[in-house]
Each structure stands twice: as structure tokens, then as C-alpha cells.
N, C-alpha and C positions, 0 to 999 in steps of 0.2 A: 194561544192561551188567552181568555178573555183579562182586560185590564179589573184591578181590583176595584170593588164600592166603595168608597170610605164611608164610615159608620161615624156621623155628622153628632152624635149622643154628646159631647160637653159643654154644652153651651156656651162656649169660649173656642174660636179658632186655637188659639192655645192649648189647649186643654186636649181638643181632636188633633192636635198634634204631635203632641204626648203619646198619643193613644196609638198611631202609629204602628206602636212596637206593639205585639200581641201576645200578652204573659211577660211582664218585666222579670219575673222568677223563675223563668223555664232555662232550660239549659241552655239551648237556643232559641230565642226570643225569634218570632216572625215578624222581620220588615216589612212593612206594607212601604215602604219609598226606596226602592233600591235603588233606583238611577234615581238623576238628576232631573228627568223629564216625569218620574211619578212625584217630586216633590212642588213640580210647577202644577201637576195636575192637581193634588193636592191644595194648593193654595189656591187656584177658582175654585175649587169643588168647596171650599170652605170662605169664599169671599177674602180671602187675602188682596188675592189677585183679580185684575179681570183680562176675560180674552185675549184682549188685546194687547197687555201686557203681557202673555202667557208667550204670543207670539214673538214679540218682542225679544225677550228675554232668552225663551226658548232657540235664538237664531242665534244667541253669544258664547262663547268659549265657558263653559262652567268652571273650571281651571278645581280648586280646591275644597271651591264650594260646597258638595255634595259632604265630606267628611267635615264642613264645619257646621252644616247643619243636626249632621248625627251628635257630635261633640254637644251641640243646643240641647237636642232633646234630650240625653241622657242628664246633663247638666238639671234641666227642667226636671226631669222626672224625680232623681236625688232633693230638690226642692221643695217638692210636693210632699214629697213621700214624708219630710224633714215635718213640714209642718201640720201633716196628717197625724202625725207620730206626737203632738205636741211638744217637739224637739224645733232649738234653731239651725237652721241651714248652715253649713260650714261656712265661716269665711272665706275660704278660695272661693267657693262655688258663688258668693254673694258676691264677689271682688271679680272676678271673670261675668258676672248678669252686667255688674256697673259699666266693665270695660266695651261690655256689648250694648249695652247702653248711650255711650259716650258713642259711639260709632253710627250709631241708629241718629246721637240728636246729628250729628253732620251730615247727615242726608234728609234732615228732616226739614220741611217746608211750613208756611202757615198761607193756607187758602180762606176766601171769602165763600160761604157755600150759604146760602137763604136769609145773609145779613148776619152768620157769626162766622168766626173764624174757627178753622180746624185745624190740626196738625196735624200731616201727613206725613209717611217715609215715598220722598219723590222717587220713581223706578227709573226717572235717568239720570239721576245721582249716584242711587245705588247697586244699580246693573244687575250681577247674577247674585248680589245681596238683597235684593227687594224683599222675598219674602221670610228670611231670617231674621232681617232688620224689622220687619215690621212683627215678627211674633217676638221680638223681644221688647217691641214696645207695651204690645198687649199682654207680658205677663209683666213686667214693673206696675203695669195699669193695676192689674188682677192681684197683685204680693200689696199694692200701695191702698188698695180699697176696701169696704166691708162685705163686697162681693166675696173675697176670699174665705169670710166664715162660710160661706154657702158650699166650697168645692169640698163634695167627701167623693168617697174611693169606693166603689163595686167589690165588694168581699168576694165576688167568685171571680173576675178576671185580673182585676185589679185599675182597669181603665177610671183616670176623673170623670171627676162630671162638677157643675151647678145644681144643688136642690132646689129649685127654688118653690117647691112646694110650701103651704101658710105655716104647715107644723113640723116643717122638715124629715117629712117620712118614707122621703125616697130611700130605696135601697141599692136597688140595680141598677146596671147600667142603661136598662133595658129590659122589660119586660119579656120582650121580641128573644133576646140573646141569652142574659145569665137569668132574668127572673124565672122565667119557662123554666129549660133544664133545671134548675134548679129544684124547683115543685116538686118537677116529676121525680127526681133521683130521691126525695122526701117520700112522695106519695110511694115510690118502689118497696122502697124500704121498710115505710111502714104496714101496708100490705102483706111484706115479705114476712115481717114479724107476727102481727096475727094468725095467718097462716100457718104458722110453724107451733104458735099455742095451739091452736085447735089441732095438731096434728098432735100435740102432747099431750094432751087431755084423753 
């Protein structure tokens, strides 16, 4: 069975990690990271990670890993969903970001990269943590910025995204994905109903 593409649409690693899950509202929601080795692929496929890191990492015992990052993104997604909704985020769920948080800054380093300094989550601090520690960096970034008014939700899958269009007039996630389908089950339908006048007439 060929390995899945990840569908790169949120302009935020974060956000395409979210994304993950395919229909957060379905009875059974489809994983796209069921092991631990599609969550490393995942994180180069989205620049978390690189290669070499992937190998790295990929050669360590995962131990509990894989269920603490499902536990993230569901977390993440109740987040979003919260402030999609013009609602604030539960406290647990902001009390458990902090505590992941706190955990991300002790692996976190500060590098000299073109004459500034950058903060990173170092991957041999953080082992089979690297790439969880670091999307928790990047949604405190994304919750703490005015990037955040930018992130709306795709009305037909329900995947984020970044607008960052001038008049914020995106809708889909995707053109490619839900805007298409979408049309056409419009355009079906309206067709379907003209059709059916003329047949009454």
C-alpha cells in the first residue's frame, strides 16, 4: 500500500498537523499517522524535522510517544475549534499546552544563525520528543500572535488553514480538495432543479 501525501494546505506545520485527522466529526476519523514512523515522516514532509534527524530518531525506542502525540493533536484541535467558535479554550486543555510547554523550553536551545539568535527544540535533548516539542512550540507561537486571527476552518472538511489573502476571502481548504467538490455538488443540484421545472411546466 503506497505511503500517504500529506496535504501541506495550513500554512502552519501546526495547523497540517491538526489536519492529520480527516473529518474531526466522522464517527471514525481517518489517521493519516498511525505509527510512529508516519509521524517522523510527517514532520520532514512539513519541515519540523530534517532527514537526518528523521534517521536519528527513527533508530530510538518510541516507548509512549506515538499516544502522546495523538493526545497533542486532539488537545490542538479542541483549541482551535474553541477559538474558531469565538469561545475560550478550556482551562485543562490551556494548563496541559503550558505544561507542554515547560517541557519544550528544557529542550530548548538558543543558536547564533546569520548574526541573530534563534530558539530551537535541540533533537538530542529531546529524543523521540523532537517533533511534538517543537509543534508545541509553534502553536503557543500561533495562540500568542496576530497570525491567529488569520487561522479559519474549511466549512466542508473542517481542516485549518492561514488566510492570508488581503480581504480574507479564502474559504477552502483547497480548491484542489473541498472547493471543486464542492461547486460541482452545487452546480448538480442546481441543474437538477431547473430540470425538474421544465419538466413541470
Amino acid at each position: 500500500m503506497p505511503e500517504h501525501r500529506f496535504e501541506l494546505i495550513g500554512g502552519e506545520p501546526v495547523l497540517d498537523f491538526v489536519n492529520t485527522v480527516h473529518d474531526w466529526t466522522a464517527a471514525e476519523p481517518r489517521d493519516y499517522v498511525p505509527t510512529f514512523s508516519d509521524a517522523l515522516r510527517f514532520g520532514e514532509a512539513a519541515g519540523v524535522l530534517t532527514p537526518a534527524e528523521v534517521r536519528r530518531i527513527g533508530a530510538l525506542a518510541p516507548g509512549t510517544e506515538l499516544r502522546r502525540l495523538r493526545e497533542l493533536r486532539t488537545r490542538l484541535e479542541r483549541i482551535l475549534r474553541a477559538v474558531q467558535s469565538d469561545r475560550s479554550p478550556t482551562p485543562e486543555d490551556l494548563e496541559q499546552l503550558a505544561d507542554d510547554a515547560a517541557d519544550a523550553a528544557r529542550a530548548a536551545r538558543l543558536r547564533a544563525e546569520k548574526g541573530r539568535l534563534k530558539r530551537v527544540i535541540d533533537a538530542d535533548a529531546a529524543g523521540v520528543a523532537t517533533v511534538r516539542l517543537r509543534l508545541v512550540e509553534g502553536m503557543v507561537t500561533l495562540l500568542t500572535s496576530e497570525r491567529l486571527s488569520r487561522v479559519s476552518r474549511c466549512p466542508s472538511c473542517g481542516w485549518f488553514f492561514v488566510d492570508t489573502t488581503k480581504n480574507r476571502s479564502r474559504r477552502w481548504c483547497s480548491m484542489a480538495m473541498c472547493g471543486s467538490a464542492v461547486k460541482a455538488r452545487n452546480y448538480y443540484w442546481r441543474t437538477k432543479k431547473r430540470r425538474e421545472k421544465k419538466i413541470a411546466r
